[in-house]
PDB file of N, CA, C and O in Angstrom, chain B, residues numbered from 101:
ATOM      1  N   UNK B 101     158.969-109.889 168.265  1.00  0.00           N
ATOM      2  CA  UNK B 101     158.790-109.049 167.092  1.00  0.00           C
ATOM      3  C   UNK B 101     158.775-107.589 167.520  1.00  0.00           C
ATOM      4  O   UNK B 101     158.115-107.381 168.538  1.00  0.00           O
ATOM      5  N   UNK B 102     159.391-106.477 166.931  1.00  0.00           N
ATOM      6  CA  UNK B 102     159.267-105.407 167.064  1.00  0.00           C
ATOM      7  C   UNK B 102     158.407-104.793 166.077  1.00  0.00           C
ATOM      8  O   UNK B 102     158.397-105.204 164.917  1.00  0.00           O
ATOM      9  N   UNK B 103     157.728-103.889 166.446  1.00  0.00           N
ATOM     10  CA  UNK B 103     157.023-103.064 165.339  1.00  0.00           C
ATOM     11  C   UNK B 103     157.343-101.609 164.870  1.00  0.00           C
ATOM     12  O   UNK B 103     158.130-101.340 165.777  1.00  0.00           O
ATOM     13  N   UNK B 104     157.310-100.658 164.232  1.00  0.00           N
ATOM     14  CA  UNK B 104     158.073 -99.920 163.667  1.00  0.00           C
ATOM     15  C   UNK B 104     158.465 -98.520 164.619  1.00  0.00           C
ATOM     16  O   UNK B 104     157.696 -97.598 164.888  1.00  0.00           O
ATOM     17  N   UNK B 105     159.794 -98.655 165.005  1.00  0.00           N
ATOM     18  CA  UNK B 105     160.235 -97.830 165.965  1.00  0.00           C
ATOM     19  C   UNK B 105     159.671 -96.134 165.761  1.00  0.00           C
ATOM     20  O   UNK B 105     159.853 -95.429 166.753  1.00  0.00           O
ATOM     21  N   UNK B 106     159.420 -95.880 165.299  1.00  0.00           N
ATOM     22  CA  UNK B 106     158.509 -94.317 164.393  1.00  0.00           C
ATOM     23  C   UNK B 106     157.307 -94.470 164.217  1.00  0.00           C
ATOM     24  O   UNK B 106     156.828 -93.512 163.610  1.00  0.00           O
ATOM     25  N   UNK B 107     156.420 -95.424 164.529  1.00  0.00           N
ATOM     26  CA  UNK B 107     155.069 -95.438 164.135  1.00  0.00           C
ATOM     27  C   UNK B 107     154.678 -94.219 165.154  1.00  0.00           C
ATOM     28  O   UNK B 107     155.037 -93.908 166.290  1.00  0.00           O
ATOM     29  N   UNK B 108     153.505 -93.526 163.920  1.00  0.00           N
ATOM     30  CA  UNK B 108     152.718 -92.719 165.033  1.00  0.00           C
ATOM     31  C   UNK B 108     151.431 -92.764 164.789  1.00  0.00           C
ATOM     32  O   UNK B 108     150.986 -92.739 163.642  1.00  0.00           O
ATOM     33  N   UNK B 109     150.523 -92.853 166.101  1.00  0.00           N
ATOM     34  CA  UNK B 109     149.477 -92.508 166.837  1.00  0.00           C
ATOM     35  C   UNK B 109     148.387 -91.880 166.068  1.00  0.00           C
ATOM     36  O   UNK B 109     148.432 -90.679 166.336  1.00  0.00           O
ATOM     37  N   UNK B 110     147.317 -92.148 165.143  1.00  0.00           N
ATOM     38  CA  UNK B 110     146.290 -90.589 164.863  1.00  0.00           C
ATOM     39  C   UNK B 110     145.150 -91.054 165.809  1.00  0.00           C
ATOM     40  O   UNK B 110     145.008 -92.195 166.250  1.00  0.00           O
ATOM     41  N   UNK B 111     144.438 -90.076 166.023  1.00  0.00           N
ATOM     42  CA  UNK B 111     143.428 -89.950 166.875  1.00  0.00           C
ATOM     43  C   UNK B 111     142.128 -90.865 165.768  1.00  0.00           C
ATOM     44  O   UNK B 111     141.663 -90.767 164.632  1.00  0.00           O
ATOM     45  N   UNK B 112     141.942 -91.984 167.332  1.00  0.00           N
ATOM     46  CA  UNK B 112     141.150 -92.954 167.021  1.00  0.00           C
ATOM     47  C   UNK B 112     141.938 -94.333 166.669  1.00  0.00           C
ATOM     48  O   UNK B 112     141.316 -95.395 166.704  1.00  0.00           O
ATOM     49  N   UNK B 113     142.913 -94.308 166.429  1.00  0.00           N
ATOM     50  CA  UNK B 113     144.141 -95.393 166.947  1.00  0.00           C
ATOM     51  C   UNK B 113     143.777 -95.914 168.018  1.00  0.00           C
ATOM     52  O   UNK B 113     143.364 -95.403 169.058  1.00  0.00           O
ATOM     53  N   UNK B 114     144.079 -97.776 167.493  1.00  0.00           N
ATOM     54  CA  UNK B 114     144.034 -97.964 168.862  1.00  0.00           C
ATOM     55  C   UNK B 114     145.532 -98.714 169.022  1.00  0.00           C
ATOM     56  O   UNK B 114     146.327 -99.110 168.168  1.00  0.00           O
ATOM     57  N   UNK B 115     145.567 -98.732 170.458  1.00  0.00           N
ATOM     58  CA  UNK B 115     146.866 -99.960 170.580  1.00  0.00           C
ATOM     59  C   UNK B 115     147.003-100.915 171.526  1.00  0.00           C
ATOM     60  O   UNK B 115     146.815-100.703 172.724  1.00  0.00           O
ATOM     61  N   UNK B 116     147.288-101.850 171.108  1.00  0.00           N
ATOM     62  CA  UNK B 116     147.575-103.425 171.761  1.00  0.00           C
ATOM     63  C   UNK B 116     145.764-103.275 171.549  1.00  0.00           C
ATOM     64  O   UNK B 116     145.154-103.130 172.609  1.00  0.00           O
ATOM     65  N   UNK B 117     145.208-103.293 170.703  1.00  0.00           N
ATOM     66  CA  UNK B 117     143.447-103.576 170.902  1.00  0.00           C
ATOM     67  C   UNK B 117     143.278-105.262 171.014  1.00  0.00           C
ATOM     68  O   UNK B 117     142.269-105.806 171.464  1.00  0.00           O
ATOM     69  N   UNK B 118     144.265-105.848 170.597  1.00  0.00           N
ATOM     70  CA  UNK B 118     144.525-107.402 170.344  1.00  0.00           C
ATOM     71  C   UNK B 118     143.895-108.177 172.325  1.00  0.00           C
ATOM     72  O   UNK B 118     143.108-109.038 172.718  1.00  0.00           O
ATOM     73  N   UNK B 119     144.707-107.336 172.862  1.00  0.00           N
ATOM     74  CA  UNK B 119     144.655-107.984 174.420  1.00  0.00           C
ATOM     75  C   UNK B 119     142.855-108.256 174.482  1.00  0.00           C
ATOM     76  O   UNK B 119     142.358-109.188 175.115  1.00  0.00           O
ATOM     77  N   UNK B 120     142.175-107.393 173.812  1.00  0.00           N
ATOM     78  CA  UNK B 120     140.920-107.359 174.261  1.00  0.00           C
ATOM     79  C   UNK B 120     140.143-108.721 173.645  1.00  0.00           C
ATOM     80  O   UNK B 120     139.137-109.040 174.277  1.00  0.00           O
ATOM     81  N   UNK B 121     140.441-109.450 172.642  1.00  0.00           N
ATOM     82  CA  UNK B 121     140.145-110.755 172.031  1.00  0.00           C
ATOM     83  C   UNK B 121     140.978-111.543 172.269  1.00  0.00           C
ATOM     84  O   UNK B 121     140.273-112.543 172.403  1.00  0.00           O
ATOM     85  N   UNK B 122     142.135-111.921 172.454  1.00  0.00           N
ATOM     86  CA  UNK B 122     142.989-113.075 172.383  1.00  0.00           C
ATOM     87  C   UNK B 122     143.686-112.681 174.483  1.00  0.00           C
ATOM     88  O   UNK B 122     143.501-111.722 175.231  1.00  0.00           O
ATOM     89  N   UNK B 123     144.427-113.955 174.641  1.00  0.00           N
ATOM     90  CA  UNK B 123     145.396-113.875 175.284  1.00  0.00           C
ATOM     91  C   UNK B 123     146.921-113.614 174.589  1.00  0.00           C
ATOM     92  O   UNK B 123     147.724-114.309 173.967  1.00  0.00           O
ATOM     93  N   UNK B 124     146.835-111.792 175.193  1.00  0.00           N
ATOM     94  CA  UNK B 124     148.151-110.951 174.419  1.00  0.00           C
ATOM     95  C   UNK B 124     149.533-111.090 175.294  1.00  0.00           C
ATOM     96  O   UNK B 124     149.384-110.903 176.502  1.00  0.00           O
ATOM     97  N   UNK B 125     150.662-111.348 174.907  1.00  0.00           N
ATOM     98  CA  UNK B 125     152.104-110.650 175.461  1.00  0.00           C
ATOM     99  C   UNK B 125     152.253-109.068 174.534  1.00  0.00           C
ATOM    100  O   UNK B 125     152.412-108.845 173.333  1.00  0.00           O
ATOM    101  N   UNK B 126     152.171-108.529 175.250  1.00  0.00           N
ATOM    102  CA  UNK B 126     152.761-106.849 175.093  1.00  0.00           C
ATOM    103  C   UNK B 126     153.838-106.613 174.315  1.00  0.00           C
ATOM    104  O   UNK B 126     154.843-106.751 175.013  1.00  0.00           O
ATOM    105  N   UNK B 127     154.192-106.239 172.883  1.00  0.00           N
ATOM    106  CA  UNK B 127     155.119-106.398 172.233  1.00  0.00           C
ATOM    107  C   UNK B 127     156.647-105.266 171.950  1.00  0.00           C
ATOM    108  O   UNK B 127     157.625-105.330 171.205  1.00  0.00           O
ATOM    109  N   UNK B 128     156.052-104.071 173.232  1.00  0.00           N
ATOM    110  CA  UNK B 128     156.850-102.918 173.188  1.00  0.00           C
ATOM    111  C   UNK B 128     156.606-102.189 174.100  1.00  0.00           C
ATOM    112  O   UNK B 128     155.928-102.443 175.095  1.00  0.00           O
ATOM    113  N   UNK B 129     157.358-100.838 173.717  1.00  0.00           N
ATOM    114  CA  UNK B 129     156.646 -99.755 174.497  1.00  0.00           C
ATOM    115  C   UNK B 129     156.086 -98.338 173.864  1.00  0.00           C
ATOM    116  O   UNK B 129     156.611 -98.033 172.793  1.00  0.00           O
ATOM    117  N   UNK B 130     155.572 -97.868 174.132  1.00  0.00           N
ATOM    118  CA  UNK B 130     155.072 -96.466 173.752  1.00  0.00           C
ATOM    119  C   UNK B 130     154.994 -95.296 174.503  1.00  0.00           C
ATOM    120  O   UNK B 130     154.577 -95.216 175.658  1.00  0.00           O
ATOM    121  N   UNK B 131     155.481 -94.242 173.688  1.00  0.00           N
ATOM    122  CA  UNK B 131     155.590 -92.980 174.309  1.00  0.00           C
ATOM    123  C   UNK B 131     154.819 -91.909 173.744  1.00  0.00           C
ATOM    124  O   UNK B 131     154.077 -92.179 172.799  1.00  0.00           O
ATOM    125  N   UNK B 132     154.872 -90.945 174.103  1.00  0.00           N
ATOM    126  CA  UNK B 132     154.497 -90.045 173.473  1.00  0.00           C
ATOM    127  C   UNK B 132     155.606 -88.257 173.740  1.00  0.00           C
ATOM    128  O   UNK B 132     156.192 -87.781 174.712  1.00  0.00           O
ATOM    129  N   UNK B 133     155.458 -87.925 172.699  1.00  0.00           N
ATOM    130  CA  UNK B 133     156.824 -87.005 172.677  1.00  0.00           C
ATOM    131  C   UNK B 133     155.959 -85.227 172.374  1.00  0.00           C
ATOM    132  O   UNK B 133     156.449 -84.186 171.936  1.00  0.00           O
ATOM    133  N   UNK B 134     154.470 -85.563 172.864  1.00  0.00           N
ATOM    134  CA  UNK B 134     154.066 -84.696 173.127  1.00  0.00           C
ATOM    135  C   UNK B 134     152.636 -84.495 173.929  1.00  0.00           C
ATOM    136  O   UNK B 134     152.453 -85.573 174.495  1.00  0.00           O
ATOM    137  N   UNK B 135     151.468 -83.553 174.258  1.00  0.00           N
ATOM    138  CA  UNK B 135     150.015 -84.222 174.293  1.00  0.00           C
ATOM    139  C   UNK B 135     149.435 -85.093 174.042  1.00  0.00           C
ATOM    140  O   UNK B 135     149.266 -85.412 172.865  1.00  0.00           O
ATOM    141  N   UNK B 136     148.890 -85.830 175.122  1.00  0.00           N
ATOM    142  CA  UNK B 136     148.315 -86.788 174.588  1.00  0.00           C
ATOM    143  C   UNK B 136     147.669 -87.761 175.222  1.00  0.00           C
ATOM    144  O   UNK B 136     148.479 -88.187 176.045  1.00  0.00           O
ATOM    145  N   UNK B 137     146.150 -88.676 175.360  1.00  0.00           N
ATOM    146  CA  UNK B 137     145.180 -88.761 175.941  1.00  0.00           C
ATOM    147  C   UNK B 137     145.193 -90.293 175.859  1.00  0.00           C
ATOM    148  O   UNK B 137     145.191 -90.671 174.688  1.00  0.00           O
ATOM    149  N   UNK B 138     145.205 -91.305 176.781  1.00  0.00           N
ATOM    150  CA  UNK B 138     145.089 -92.756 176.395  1.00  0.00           C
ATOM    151  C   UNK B 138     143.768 -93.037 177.123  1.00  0.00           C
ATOM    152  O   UNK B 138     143.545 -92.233 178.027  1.00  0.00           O
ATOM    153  N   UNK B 139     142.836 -93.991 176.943  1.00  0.00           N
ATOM    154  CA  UNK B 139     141.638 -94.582 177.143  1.00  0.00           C
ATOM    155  C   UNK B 139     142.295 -96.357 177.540  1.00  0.00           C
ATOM    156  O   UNK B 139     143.105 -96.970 176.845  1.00  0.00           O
ATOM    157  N   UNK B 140     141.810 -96.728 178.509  1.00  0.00           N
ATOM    158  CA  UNK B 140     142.221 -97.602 178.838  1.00  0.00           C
ATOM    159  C   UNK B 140     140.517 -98.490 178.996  1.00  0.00           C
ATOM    160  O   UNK B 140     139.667 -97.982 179.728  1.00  0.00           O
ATOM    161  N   UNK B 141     140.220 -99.769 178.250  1.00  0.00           N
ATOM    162  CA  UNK B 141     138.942-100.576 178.031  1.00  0.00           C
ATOM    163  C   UNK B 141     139.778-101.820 178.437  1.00  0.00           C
ATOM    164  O   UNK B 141     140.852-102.306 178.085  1.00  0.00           O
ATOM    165  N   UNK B 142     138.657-102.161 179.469  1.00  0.00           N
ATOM    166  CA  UNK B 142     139.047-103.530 180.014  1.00  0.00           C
ATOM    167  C   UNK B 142     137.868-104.187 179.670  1.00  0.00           C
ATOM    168  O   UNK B 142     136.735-103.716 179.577  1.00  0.00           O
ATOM    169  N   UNK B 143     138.339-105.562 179.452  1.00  0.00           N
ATOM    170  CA  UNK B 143     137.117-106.788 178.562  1.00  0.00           C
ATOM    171  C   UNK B 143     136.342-106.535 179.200  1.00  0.00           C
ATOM    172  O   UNK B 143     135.418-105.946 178.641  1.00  0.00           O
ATOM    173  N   UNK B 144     136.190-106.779 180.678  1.00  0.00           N
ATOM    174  CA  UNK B 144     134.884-107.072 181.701  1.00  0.00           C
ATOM    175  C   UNK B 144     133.884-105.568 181.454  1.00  0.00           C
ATOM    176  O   UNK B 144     132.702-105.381 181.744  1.00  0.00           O
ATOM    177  N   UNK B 145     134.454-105.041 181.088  1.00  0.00           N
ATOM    178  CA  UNK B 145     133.578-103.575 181.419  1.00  0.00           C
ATOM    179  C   UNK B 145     133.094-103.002 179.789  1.00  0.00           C
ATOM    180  O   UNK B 145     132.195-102.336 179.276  1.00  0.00           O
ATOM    181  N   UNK B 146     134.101-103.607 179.467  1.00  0.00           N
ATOM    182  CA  UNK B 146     133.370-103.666 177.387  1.00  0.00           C
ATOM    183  C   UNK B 146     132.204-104.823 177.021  1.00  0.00           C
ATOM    184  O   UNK B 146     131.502-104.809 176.009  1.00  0.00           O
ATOM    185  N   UNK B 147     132.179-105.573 177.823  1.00  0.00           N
ATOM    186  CA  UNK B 147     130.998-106.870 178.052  1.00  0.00           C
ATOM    187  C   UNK B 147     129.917-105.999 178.757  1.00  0.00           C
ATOM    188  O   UNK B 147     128.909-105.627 178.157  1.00  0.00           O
ATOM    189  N   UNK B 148     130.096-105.784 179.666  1.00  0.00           N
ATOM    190  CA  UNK B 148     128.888-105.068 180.886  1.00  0.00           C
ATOM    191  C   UNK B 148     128.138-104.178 180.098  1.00  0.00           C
ATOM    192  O   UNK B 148     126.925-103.981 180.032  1.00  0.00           O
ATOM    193  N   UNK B 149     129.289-103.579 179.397  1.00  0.00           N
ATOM    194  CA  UNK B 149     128.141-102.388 178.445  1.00  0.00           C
ATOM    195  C   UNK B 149     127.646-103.009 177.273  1.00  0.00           C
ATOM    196  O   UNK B 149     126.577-102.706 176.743  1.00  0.00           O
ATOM    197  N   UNK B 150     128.366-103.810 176.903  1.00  0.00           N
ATOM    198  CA  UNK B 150     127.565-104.396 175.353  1.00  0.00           C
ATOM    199  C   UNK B 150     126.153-105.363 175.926  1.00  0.00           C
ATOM    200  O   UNK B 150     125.084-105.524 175.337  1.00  0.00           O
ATOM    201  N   UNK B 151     126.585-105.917 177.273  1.00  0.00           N
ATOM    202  CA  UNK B 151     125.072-106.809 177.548  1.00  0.00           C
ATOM    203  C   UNK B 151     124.010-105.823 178.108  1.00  0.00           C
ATOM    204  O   UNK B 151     122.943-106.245 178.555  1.00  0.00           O
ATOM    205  N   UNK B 152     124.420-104.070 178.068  1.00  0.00           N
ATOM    206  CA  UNK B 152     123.270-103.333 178.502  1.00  0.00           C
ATOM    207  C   UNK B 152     122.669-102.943 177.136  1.00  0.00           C
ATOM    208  O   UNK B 152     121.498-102.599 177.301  1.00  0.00           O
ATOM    209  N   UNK B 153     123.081-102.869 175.753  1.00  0.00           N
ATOM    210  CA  UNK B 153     122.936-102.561 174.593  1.00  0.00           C
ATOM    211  C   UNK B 153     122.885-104.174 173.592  1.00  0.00           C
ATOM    212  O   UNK B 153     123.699-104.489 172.725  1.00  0.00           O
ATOM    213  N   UNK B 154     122.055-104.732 173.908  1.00  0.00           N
ATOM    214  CA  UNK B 154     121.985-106.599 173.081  1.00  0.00           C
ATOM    215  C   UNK B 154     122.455-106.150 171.780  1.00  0.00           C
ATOM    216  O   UNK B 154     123.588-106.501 171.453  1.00  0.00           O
ATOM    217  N   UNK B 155     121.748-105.407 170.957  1.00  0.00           N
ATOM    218  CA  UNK B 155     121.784-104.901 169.994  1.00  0.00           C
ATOM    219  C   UNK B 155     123.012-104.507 169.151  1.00  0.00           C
ATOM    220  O   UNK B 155     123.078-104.444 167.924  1.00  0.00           O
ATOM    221  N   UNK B 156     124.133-104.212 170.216  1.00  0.00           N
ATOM    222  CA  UNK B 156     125.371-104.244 169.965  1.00  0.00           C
ATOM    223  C   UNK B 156     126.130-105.067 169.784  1.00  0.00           C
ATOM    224  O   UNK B 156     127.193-104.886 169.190  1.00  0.00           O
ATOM    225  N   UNK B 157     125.747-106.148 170.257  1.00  0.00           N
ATOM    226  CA  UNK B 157     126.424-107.410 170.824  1.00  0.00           C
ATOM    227  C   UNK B 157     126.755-108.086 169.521  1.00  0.00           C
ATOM    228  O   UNK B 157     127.857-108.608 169.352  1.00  0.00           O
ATOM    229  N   UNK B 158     125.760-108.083 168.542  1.00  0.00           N
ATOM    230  CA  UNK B 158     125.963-109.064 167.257  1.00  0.00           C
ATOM    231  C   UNK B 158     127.077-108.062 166.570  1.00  0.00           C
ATOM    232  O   UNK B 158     128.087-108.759 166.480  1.00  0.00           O
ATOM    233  N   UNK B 159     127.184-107.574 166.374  1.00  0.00           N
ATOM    234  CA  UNK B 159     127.921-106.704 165.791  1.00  0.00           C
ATOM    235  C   UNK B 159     129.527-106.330 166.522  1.00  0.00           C
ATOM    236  O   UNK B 159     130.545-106.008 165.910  1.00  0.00           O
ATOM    237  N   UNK B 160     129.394-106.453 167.636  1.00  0.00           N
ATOM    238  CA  UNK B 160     131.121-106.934 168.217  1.00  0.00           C
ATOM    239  C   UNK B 160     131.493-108.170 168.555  1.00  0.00           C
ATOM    240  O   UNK B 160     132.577-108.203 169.138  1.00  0.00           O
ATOM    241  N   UNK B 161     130.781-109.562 168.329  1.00  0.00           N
ATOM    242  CA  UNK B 161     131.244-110.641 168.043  1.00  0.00           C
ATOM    243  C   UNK B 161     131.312-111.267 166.881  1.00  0.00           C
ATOM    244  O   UNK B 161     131.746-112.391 166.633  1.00  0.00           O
ATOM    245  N   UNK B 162     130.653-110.115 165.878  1.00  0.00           N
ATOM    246  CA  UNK B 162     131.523-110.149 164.343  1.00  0.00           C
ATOM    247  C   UNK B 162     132.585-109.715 164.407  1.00  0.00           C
ATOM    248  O   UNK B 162     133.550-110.478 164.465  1.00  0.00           O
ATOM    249  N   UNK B 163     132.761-108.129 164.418  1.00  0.00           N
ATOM    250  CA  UNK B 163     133.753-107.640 164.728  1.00  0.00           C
ATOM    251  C   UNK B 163     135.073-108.654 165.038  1.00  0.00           C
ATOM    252  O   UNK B 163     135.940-109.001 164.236  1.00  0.00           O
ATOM    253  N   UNK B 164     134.904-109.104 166.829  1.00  0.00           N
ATOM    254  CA  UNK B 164     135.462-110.169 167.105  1.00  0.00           C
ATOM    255  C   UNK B 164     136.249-110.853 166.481  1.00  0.00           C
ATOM    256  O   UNK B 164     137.431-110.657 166.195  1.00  0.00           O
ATOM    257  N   UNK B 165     135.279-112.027 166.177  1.00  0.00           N
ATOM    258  CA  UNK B 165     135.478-112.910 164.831  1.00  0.00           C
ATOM    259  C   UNK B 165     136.456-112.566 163.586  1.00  0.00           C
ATOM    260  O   UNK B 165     137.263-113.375 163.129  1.00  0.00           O
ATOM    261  N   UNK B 166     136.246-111.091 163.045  1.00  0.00           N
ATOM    262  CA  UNK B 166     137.078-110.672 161.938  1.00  0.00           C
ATOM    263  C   UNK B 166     138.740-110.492 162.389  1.00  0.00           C
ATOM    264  O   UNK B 166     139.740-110.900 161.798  1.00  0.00           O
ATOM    265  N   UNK B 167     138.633-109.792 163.548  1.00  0.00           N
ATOM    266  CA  UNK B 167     139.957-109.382 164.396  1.00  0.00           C
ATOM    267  C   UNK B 167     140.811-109.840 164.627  1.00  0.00           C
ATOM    268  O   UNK B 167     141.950-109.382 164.720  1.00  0.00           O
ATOM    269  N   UNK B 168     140.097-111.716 164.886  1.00  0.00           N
ATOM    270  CA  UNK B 168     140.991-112.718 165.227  1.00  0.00           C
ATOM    271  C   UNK B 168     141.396-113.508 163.878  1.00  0.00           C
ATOM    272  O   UNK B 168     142.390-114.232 163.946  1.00  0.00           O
ATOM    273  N   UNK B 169     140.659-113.416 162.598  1.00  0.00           N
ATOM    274  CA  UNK B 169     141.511-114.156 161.881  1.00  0.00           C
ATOM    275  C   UNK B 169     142.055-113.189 161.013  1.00  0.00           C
ATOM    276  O   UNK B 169     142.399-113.503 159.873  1.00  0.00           O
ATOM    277  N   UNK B 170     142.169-111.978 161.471  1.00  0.00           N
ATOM    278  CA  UNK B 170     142.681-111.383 160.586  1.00  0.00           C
ATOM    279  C   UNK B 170     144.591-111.912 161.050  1.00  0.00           C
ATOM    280  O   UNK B 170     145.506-112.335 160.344  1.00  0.00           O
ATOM    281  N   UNK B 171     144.481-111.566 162.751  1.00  0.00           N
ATOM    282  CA  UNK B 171     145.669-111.739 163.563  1.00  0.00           C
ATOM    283  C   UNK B 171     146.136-112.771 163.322  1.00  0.00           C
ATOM    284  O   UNK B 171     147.367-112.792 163.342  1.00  0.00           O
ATOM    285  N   UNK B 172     145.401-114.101 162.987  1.00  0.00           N
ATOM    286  CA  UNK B 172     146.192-115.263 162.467  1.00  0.00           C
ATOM    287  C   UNK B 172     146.717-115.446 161.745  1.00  0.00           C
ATOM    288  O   UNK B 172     147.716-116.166 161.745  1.00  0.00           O
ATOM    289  N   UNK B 173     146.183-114.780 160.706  1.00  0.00           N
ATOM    290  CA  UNK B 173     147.256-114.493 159.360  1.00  0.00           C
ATOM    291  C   UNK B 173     148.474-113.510 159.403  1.00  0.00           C
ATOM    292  O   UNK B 173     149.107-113.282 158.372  1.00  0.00           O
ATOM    293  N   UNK B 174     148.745-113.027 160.396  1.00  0.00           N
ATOM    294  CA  UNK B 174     149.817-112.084 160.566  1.00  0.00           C
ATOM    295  C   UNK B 174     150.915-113.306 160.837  1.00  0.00           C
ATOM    296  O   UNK B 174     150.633-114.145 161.693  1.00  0.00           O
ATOM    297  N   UNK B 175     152.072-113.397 160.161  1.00  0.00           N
ATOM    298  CA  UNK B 175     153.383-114.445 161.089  1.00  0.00           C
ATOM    299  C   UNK B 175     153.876-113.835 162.097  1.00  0.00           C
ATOM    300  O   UNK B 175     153.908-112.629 162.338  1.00  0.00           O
ATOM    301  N   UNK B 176     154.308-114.816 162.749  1.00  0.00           N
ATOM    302  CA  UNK B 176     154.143-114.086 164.198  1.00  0.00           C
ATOM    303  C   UNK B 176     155.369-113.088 164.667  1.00  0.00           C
ATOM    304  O   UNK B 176     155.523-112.412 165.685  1.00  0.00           O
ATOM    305  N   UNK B 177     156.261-113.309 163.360  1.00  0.00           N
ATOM    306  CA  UNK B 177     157.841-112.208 163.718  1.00  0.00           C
ATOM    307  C   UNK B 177     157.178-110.941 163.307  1.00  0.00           C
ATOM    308  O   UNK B 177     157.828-109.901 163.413  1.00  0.00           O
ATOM    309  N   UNK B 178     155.901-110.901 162.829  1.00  0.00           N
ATOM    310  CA  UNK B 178     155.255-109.332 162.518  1.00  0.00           C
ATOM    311  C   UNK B 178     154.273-109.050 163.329  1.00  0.00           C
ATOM    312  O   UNK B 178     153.629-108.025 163.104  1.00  0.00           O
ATOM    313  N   UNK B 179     153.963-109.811 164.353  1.00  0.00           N
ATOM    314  CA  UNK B 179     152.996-109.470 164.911  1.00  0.00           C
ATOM    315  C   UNK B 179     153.877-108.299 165.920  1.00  0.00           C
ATOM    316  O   UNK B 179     155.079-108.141 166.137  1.00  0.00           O
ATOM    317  N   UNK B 180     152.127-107.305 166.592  1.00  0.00           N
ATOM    318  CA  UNK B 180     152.316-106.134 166.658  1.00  0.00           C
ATOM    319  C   UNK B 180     151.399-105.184 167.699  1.00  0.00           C
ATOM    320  O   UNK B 180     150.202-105.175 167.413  1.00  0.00           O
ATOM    321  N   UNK B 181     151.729-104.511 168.682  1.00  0.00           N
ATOM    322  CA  UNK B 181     150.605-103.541 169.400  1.00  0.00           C
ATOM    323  C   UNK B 181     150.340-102.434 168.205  1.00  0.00           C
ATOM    324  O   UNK B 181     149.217-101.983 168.430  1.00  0.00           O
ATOM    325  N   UNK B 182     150.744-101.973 167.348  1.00  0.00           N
ATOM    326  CA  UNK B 182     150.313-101.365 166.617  1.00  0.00           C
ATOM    327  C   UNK B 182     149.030-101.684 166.008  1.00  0.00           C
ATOM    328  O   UNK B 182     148.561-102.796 166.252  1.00  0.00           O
ATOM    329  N   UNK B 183     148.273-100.740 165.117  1.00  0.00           N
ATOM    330  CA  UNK B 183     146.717-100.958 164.701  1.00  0.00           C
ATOM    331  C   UNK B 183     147.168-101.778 163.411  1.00  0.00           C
ATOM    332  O   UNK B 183     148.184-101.691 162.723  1.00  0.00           O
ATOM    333  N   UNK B 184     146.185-102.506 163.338  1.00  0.00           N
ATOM    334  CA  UNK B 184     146.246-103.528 162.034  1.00  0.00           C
ATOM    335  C   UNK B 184     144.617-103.489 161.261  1.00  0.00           C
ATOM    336  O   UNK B 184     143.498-103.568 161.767  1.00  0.00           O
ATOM    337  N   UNK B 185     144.952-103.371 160.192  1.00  0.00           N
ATOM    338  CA  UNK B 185     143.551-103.137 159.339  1.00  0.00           C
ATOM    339  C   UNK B 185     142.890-104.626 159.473  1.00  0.00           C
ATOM    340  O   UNK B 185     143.410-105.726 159.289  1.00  0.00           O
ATOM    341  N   UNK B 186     141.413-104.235 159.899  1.00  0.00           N
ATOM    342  CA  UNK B 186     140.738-105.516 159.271  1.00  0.00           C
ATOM    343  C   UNK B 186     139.760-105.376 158.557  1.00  0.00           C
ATOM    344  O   UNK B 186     138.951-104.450 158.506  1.00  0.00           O
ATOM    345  N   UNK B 187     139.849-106.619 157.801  1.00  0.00           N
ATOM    346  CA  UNK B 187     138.929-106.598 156.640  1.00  0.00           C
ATOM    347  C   UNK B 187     137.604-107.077 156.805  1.00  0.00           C
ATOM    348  O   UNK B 187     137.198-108.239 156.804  1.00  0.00           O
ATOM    349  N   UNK B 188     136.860-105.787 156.977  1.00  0.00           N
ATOM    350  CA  UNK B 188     135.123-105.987 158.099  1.00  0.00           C
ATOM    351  C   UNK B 188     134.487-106.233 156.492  1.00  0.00           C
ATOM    352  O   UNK B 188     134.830-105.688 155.444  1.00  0.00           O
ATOM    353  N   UNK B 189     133.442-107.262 156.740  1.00  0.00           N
ATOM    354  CA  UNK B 189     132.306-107.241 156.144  1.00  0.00           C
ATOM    355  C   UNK B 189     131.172-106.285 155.799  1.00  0.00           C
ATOM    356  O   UNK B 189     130.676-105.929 156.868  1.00  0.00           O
ATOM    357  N   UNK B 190     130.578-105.745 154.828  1.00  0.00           N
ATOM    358  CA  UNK B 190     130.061-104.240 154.625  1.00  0.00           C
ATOM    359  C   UNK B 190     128.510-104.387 156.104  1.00  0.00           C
ATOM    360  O   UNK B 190     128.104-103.387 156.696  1.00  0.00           O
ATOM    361  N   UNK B 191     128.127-105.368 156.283  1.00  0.00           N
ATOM    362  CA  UNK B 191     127.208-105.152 157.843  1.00  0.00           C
ATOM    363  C   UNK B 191     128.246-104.167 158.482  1.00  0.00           C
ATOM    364  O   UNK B 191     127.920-103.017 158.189  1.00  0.00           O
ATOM    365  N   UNK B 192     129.240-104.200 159.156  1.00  0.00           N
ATOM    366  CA  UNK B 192     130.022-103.416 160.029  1.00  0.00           C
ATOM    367  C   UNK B 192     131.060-102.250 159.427  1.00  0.00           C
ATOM    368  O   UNK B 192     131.943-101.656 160.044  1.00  0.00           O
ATOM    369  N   UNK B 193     130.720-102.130 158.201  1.00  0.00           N
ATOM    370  CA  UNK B 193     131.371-101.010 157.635  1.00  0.00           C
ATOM    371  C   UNK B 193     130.690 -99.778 157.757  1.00  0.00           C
ATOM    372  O   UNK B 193     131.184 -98.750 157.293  1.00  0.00           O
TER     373      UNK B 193
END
């Protein structure tokens, strides 16, 4: 699946955030055609900090939870590293 050759980037975007819940294949590439700052979060080290903050924890395995069925409902010729809205429950809104 390709995703939209012109999509752009706003600050606080994320991309491929999918790899971080599921086992992802990478669906493209991305550039940038000017400034511009990427943050790179790896699971193990997004765990380490959420088990120093418990408190957090319920609240990103909702999160979680929402992320992944939102992605299931995507067919899979649309699936996408691009950001995909999910539909959070008002606790995490």
């Amino acid at each position: 699946a390709e995703g939209d050759p012109d999509a752009v980037l706003h600050p606080g975007d994320w991309l491929a955030e999918a790899c971080l819940w599921v086992s992802w294949q990478f669906m493209g590439k991305a550039r940038s055609h000017g400034r511009s700052a990427l943050i790179c979060l790896s699971y193990p080290k997004l765990l380490a900090a959420v088990n120093l903050h418990k408190e957090a924890s319920f609240d990103l395995i909702l999160y979680a939870r929402h992320f992944v069925a939102t992605l299931n409902d995507i067919p899979e010729e649309e699936l996408t590293d691009l950001p995909i809205n999910v539909d959070l429950p008002d606790v995490l809104s």
